[in-house]
TIZA-621219 format. One record per atom (N, C-alpha, C, CB): atom name; x, y, z. Coordinates in steps of 0.05 Angstrom, whole numbers, always signed. Each point is the difference from the previous one (the first is absolute). Glycine has a CB too. Layout:
% TIZA-621219
- CA | X | Y | Z
...
***
This chain:
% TIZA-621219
- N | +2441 | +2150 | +1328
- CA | -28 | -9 | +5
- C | -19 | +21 | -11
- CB | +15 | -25 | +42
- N | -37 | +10 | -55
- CA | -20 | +20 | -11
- C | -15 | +13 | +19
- CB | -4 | -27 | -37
- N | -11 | +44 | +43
- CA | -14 | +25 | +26
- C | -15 | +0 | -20
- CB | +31 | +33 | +35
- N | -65 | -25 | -20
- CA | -11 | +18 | -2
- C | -16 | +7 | +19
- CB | +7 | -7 | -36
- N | -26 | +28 | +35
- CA | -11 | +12 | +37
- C | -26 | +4 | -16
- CB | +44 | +35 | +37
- N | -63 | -49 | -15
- CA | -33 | -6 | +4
- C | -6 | +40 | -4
- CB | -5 | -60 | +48
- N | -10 | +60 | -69
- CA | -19 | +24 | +1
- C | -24 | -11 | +13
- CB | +17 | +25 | -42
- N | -37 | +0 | +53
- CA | -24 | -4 | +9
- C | -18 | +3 | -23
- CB | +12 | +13 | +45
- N | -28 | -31 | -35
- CA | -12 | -19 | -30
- C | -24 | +25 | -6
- CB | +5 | -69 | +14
- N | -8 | +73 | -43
- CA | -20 | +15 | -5
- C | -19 | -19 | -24
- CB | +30 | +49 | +14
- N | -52 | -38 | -24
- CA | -24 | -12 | -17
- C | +19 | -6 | -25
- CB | -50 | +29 | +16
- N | +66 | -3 | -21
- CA | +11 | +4 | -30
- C | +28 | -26 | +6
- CB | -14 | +67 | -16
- N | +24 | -61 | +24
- CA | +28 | -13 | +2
- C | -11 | -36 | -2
- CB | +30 | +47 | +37
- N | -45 | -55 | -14
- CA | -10 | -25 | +4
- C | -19 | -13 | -22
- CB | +6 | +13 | +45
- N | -20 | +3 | -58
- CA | -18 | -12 | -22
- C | +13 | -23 | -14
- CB | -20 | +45 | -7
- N | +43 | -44 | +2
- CA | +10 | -22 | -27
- C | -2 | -24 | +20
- CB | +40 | +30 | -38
- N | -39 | -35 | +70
- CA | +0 | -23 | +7
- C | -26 | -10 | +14
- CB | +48 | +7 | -1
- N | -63 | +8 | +14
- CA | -25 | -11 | +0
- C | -16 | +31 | +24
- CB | +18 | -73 | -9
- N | -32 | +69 | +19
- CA | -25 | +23 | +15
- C | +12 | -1 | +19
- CB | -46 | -5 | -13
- N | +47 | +29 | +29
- CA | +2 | +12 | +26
- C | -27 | -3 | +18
- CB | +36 | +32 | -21
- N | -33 | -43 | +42
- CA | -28 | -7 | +11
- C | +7 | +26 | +31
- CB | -12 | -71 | -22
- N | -12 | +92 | +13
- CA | +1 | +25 | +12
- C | -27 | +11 | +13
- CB | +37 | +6 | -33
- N | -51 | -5 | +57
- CA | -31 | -2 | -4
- C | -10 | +33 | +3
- CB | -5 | -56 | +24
- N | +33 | +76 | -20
- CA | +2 | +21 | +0
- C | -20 | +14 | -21
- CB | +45 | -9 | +20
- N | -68 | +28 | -5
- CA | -13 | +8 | -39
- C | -14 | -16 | -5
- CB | +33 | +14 | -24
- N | -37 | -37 | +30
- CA | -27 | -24 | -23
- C | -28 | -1 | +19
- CB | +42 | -46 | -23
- N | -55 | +53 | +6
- CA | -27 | -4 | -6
- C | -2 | -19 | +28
- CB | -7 | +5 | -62
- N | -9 | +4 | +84
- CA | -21 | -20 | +20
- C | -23 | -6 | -2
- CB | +18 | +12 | +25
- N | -29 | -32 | -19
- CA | -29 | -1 | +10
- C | -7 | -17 | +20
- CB | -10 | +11 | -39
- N | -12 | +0 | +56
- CA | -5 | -5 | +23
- C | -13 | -32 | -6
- CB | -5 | +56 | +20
- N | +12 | -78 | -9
- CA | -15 | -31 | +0
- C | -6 | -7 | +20
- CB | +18 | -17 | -29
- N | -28 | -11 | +38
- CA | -10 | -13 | +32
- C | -8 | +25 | +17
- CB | +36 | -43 | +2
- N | -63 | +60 | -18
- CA | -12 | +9 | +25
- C | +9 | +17 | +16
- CB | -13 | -34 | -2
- N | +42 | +50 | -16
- CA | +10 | +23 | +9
- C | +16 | -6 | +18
- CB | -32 | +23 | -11
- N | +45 | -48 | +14
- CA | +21 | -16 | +24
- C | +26 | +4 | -25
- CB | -38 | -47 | +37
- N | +38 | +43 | -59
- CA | +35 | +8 | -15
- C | -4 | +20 | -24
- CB | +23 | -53 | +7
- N | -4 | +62 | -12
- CA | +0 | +3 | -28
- C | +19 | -18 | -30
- CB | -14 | +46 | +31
- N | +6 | -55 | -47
- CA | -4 | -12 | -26
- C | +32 | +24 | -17
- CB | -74 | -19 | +3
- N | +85 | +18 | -7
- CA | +31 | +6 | -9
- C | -2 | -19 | -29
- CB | +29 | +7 | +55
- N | -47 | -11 | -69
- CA | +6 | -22 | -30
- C | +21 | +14 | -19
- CB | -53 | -19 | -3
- N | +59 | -15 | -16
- CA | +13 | +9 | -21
- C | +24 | +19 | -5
- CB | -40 | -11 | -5
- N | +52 | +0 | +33
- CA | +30 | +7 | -4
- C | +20 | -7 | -10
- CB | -11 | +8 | +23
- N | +6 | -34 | -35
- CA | +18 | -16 | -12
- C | -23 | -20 | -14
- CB | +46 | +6 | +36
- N | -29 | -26 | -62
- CA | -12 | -21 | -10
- C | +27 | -32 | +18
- CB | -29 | +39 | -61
- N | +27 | -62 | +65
- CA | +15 | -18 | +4
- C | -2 | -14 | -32
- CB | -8 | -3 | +60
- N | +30 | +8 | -79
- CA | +4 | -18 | -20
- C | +21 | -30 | +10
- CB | -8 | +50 | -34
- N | -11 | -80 | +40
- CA | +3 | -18 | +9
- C | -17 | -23 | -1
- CB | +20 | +28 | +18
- N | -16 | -45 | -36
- CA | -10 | -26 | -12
- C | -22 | -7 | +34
- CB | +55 | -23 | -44
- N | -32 | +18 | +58
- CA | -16 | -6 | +30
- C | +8 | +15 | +25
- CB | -5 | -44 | -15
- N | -10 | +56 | +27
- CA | +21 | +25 | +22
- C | -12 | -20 | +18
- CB | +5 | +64 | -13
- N | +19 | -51 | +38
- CA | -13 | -10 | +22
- C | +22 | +24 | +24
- CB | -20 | -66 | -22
- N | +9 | +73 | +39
- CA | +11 | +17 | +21
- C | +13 | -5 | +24
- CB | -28 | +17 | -16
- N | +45 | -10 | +19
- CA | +25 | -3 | +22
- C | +13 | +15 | +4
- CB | +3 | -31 | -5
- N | +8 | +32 | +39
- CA | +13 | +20 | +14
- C | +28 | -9 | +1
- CB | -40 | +13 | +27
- N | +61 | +11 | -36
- CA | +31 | -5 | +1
- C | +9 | +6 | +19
- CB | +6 | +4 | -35
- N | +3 | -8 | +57
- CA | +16 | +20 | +28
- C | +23 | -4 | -6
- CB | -25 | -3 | +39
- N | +29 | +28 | -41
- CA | +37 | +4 | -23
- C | +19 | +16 | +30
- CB | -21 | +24 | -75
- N | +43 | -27 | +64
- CA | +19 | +8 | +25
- C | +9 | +26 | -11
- CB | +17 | -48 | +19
- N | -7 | +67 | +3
- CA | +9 | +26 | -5
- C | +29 | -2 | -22
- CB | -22 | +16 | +53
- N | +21 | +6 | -64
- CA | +18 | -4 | -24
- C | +20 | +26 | +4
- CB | -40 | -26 | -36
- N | +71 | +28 | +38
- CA | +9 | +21 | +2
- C | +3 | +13 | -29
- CB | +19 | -17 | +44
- N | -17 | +39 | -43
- CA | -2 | +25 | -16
- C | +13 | -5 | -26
- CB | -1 | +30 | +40
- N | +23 | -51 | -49
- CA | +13 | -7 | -19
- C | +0 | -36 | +0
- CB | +27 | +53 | +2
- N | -42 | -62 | -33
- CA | +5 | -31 | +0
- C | +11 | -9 | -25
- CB | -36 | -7 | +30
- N | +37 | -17 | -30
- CA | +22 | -7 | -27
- C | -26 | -25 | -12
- CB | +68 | +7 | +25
- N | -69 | +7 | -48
- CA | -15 | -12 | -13
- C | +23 | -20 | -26
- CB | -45 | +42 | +16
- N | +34 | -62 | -13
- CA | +16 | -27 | -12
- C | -17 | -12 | -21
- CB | +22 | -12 | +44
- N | -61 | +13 | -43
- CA | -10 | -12 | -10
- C | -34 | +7 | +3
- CB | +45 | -28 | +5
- N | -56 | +27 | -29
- CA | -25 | +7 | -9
- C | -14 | -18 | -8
- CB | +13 | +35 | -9
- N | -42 | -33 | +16
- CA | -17 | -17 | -7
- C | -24 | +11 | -16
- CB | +17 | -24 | +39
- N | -34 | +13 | -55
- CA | -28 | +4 | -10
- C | -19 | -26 | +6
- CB | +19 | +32 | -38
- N | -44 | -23 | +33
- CA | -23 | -16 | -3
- C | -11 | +5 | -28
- CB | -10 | +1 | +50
- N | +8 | -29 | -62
- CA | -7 | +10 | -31
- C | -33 | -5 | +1
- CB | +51 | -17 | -30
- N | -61 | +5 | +48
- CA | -27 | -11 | +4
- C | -27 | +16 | +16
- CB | +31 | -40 | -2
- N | -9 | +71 | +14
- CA | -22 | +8 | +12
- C | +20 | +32 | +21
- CB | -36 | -65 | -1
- N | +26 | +76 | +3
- CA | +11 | +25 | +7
- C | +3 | -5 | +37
- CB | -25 | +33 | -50
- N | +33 | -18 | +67
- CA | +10 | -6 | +25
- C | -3 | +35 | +9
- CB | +38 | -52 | -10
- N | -61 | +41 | +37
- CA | +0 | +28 | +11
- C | +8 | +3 | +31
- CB | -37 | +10 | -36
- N | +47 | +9 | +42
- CA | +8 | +4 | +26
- C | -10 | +28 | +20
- CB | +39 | -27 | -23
- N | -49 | +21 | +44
- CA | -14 | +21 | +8
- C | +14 | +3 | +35
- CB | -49 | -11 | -40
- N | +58 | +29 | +48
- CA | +9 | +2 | +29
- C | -21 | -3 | +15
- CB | +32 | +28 | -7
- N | -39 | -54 | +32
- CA | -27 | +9 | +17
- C | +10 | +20 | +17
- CB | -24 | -44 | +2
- N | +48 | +60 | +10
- CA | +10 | +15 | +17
- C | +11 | +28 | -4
- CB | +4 | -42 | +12
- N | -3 | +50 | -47
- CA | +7 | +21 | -9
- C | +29 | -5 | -8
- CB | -35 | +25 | +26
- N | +52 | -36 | -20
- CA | +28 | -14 | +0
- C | +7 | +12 | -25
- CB | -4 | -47 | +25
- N | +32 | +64 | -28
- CA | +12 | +4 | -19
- C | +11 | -26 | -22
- CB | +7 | +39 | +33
- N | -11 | -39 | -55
- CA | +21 | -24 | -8
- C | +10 | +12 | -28
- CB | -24 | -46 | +25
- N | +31 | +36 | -35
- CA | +29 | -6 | -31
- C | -20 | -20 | -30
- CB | +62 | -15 | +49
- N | -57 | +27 | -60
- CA | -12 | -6 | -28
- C | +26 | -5 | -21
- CB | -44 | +33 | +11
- N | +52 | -50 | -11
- CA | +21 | -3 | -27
- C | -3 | -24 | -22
- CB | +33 | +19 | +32
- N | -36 | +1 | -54
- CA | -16 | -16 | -25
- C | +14 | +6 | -22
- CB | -44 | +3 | +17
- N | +48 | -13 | -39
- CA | +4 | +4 | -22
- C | -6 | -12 | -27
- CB | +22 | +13 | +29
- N | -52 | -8 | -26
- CA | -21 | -9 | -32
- C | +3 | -27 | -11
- CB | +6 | +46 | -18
- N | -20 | -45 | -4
- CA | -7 | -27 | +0
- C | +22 | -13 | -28
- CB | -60 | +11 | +22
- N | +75 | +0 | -26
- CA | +21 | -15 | -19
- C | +11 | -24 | +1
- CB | +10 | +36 | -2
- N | -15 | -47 | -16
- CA | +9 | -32 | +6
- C | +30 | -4 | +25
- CB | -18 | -11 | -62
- N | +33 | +27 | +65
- CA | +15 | -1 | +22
- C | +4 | +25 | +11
- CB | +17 | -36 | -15
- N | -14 | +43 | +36
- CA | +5 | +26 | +8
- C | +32 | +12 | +0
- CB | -44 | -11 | +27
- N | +52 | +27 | -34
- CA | +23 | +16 | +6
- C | +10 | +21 | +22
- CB | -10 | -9 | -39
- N | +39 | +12 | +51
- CA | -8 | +25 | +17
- C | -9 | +22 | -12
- CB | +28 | -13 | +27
- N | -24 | +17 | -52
- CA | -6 | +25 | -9
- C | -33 | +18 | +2
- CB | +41 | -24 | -30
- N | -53 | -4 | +34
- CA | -33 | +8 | -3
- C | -7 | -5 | +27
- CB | -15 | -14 | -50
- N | +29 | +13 | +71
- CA | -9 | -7 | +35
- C | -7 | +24 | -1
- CB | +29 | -33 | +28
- N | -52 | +40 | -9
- CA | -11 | +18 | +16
- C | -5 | -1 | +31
- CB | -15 | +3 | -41
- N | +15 | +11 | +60
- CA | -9 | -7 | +24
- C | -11 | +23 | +13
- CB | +30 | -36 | +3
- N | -57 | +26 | +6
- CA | -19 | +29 | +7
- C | -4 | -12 | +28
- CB | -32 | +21 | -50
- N | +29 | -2 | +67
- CA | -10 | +11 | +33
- C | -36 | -5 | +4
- CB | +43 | +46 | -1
- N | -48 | -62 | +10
- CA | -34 | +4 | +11
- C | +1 | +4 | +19
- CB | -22 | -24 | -18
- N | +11 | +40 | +27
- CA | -12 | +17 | +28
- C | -29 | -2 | +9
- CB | +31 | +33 | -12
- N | -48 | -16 | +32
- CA | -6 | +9 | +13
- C | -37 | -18 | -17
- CB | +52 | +50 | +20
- N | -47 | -77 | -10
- CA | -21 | -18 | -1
- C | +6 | -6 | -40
- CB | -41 | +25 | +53
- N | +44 | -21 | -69
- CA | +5 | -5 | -27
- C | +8 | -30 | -7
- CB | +13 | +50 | -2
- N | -36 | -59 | -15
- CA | +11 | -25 | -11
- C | +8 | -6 | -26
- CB | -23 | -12 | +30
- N | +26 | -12 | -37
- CA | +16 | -2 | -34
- C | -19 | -24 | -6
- CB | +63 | +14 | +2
- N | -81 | -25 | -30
- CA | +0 | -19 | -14
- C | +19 | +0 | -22
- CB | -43 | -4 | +16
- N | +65 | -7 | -20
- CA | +11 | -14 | -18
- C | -14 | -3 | -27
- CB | +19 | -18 | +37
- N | -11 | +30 | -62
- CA | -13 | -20 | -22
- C | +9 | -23 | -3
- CB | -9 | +30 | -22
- N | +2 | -51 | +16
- CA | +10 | -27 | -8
- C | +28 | +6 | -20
- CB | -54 | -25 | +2
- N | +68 | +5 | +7
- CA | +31 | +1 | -14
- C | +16 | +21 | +0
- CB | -16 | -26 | -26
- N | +9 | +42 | +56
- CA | +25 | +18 | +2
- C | +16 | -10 | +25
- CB | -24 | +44 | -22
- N | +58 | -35 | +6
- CA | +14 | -9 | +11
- C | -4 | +11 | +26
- CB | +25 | -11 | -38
- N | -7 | +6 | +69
- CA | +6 | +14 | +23
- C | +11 | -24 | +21
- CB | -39 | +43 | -10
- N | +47 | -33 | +23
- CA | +9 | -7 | +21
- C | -17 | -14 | +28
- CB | +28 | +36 | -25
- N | -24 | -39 | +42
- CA | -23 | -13 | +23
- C | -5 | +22 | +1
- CB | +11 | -38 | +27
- N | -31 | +35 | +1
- CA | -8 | +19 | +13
- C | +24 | +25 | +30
- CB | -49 | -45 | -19
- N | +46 | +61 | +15
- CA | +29 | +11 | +14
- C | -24 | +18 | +16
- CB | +56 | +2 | -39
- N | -57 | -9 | +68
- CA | -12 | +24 | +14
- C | +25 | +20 | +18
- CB | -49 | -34 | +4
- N | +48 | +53 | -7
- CA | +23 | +15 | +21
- C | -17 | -1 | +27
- CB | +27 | +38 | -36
- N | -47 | -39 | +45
- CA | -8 | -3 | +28
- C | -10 | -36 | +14
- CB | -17 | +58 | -13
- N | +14 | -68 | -9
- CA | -7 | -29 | +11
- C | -32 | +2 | +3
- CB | +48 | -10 | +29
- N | -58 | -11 | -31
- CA | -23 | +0 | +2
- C | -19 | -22 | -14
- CB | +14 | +45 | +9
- N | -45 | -44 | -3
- CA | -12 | -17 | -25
- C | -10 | +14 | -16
- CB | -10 | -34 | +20
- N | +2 | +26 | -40
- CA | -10 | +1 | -32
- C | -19 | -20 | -6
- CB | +43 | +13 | -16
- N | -71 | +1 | +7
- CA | -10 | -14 | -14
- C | +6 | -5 | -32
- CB | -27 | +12 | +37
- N | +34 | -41 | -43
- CA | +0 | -3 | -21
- C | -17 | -12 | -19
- CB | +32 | +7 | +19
- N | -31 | +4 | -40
- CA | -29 | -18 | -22
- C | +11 | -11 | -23
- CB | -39 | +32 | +10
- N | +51 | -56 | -23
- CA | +10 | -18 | -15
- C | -2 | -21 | -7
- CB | +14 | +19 | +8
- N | -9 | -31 | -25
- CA | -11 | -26 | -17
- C | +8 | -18 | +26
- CB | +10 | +9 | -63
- N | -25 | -30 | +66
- CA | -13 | -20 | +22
- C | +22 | -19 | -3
- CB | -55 | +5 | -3
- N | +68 | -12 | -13
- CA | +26 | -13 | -4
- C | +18 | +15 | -7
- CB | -18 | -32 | -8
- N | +39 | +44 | +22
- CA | +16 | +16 | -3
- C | +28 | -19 | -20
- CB | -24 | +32 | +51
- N | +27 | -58 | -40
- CA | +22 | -7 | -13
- C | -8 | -14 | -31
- CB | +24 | -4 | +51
- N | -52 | +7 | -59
- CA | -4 | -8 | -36
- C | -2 | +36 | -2
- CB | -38 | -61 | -12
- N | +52 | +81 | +20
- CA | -3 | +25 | -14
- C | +17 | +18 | +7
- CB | -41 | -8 | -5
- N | +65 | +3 | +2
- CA | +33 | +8 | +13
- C | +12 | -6 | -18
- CB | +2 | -9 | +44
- N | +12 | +34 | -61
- CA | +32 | +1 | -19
- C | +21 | +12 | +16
- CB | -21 | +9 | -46
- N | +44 | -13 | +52
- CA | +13 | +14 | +13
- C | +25 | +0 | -19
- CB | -23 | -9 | +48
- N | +38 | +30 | -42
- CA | +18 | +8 | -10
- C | +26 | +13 | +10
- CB | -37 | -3 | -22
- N | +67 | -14 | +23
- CA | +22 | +11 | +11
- C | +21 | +19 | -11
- CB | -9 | -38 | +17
- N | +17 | +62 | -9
- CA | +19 | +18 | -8
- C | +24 | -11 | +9
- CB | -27 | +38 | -1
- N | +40 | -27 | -19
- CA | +29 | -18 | -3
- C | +12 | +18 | +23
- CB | +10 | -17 | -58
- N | -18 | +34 | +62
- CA | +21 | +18 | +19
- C | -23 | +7 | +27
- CB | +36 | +27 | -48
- N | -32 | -13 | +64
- CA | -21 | +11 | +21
- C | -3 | +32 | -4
- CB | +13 | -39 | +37
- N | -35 | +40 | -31
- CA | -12 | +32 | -7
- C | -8 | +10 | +24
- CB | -19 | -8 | -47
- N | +28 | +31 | +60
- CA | -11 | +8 | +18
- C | -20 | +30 | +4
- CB | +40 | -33 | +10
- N | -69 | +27 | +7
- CA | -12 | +23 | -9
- C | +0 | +10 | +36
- CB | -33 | -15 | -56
- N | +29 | +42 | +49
- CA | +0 | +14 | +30
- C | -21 | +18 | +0
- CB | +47 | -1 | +8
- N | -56 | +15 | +18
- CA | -20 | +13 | +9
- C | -2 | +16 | +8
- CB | -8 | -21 | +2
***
């Protein structure tokens, strides 16, 4: 069986598949009268039509078997913890099919989110603590779904 083990995701490593959504460091400003602060331009949504929704994903143990990858060719897919929730990133670019050779799988932590570029490969969503997610993706999810089966099972760990 093919292995590989989730690094914790950095700017450099993650770039080839889409932004790390991090609010650590960015620019505030005070809005409504000094009741919030304004956090902009952390991300762009590349998506013909977005529309937003919450995933409540189930706890995931420390090792899973990945069988099968999907993309969106119509619009990029972002995931944000509302609870801080650890989860699993496994992707491997946008090549007309993916290989194990080019799988990756990175660690988000401690509030960190991911937008997807459009047409990268990955896997669902894998939280190790369970939880919801806000998600932001094309409004018809099933006109913007390629999926793709490995002949064998690949397993990544944590």
């Amino acid at each position: 069986m093919f292995s590989i083990l989730a690094d914790p995701v950095t700017e450099k490593m993650f770039a080839p598949y889409g932004h790390i959504i991090d609010i650590a460091g960015q620019d505030a400003r005070e809005i409504n009268h000094g009741c919030a602060l304004r956090i902009g331009s952390i991300t762009r949504i590349d998506a013909e039509d977005a529309c937003v929704n919450i995933y409540r994903t189930k706890a995931s143990s420390s090792t899973i078997h990945v069988e099968e990858l999907e993309r969106h060719p119509r619009g990029s897919q972002l995931f944000m913890p509302l609870f801080r929730q650890t989860f699993i990133v496994v992707v491997a670019g946008t090549e007309e099919y993916p290989s194990r050779e080019c799988l990756r799988a990175f660690v988000f932590s401690g509030g960190k989110g991911v937008n997807l570029f459009r047409g990268v490969w990955h896997h669902s969503l894998i939280s190790s603590d369970g939880g919801d997610f806000l998600v932001v993706e094309h409004c018809k999810p099933q006109t913007n779904i390629e999926t793709f089966e490995f002949s064998e099972t690949l397993e990544v760990t944590w």
